[in-house]
C-alpha positions in Angstrom: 40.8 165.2 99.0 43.4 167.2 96.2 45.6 167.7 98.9 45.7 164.1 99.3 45.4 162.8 95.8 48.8 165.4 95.5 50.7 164.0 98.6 50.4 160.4 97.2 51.7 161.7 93.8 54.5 163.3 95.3 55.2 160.2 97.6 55.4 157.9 94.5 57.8 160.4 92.3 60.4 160.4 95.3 59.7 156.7 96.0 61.1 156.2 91.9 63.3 158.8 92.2 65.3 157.6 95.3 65.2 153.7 93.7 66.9 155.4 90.3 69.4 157.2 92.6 70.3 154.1 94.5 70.9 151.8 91.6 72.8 154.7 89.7 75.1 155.4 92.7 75.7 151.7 93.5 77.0 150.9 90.1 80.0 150.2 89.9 81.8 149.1 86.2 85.5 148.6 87.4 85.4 145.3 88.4 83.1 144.1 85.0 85.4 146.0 83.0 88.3 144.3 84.3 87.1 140.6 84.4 85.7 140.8 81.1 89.7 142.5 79.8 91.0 139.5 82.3 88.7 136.9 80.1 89.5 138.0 76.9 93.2 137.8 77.4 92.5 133.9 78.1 93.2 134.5 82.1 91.2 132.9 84.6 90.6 134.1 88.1 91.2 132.9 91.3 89.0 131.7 93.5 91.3 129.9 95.5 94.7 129.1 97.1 95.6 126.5 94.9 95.2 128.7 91.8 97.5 131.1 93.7 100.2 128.3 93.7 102.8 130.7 91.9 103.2 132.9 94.5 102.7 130.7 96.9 107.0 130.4 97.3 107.8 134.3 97.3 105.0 134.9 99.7 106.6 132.4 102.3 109.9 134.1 102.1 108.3 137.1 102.6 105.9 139.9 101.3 105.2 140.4 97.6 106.3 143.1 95.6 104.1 145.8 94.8 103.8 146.6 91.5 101.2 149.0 91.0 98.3 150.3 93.0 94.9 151.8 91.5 92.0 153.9 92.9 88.7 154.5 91.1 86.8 155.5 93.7 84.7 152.4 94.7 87.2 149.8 93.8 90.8 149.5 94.0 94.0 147.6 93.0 97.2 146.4 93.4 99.2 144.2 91.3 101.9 142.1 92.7 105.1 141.5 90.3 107.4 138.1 91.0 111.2 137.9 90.6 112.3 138.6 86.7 108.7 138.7 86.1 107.9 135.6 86.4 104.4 136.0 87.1 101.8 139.1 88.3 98.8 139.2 90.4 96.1 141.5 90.2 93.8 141.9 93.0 90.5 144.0 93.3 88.9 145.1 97.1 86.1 147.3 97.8 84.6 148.4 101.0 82.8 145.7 100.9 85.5 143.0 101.2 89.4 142.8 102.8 91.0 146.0 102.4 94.6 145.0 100.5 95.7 148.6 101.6 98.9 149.0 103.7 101.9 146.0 104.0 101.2 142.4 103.2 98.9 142.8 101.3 99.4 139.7 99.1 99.1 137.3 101.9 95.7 138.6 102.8 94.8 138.1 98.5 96.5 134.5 99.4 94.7 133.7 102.4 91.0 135.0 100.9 91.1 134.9 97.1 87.1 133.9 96.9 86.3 137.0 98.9 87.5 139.6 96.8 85.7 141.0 93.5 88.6 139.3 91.5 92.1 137.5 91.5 94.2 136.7 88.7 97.4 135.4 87.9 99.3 135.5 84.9 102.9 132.9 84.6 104.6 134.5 83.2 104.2 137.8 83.4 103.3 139.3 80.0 101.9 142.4 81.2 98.0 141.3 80.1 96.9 142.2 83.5 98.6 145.7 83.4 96.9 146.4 80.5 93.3 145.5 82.3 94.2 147.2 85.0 95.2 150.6 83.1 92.0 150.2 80.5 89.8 150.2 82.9 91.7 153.9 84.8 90.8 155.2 81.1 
């Protein structure tokens, strides 16, 4: 009867330790630290094509330009830069959504906006979501 008094303790400890594990290794504070920077700099973020509607020309004449890209691991970057600055656009992907890796990226950020962790755009571009983005690398 020890033996299985001892087996149920042992079953219970890894039971709590695997749930601690799992919600340790599943956090992931990028993308909060990020949208709260984006929200305290008075930017709001994108949810859909409409609030895209700055890039909306440049990315008809062709692809956007790449600004600067980011990898923390989990989550990922790029931010898009418009003629003379005119605005930016900073989008976030994990494996969980669209991967904005590789060419054309900012039609695939145009075309799914509400799918990604977060969009923002900033007219013009002041360098506020820059900043986020480069906070958050540390």
């Amino acid at each position: 009867m020890k033996w299985a008094f001892a087996a149920l303790v042992v079953c219970i400890i890894a039971s709590f330790a695997t749930a601690i594990f799992i919600v340790l290794d599943n956090r992931d504070p990028i993308p909060n630290q990020i949208s709260a920077c984006v929200k305290n700099a008075g930017l709001a973020q994108a949810r859909s094509q409409d609030a895209l509607s700055a890039v909306r020309a440049d990315l008809a004449a062709g692809p956007l330009k790449v600004k600067q890209r980011w990898d923390w691991g989990k989550s990922r970057a790029v931010l898009f830069e418009g003629p003379a600055k005119s605005y930016a656009m900073l989008a976030l992907w994990s494996a969980d959504s669209v991967s904005l890796a590789g060419a054309n990226a900012g039609a695939r950020v145009f075309n799914s906006p509400g799918t990604l962790p977060l969009v923002s755009v900033e007219v013009p571009d002041r360098n506020l979501l820059l900043r986020c983005a480069q906070r958050a690398t540390g």
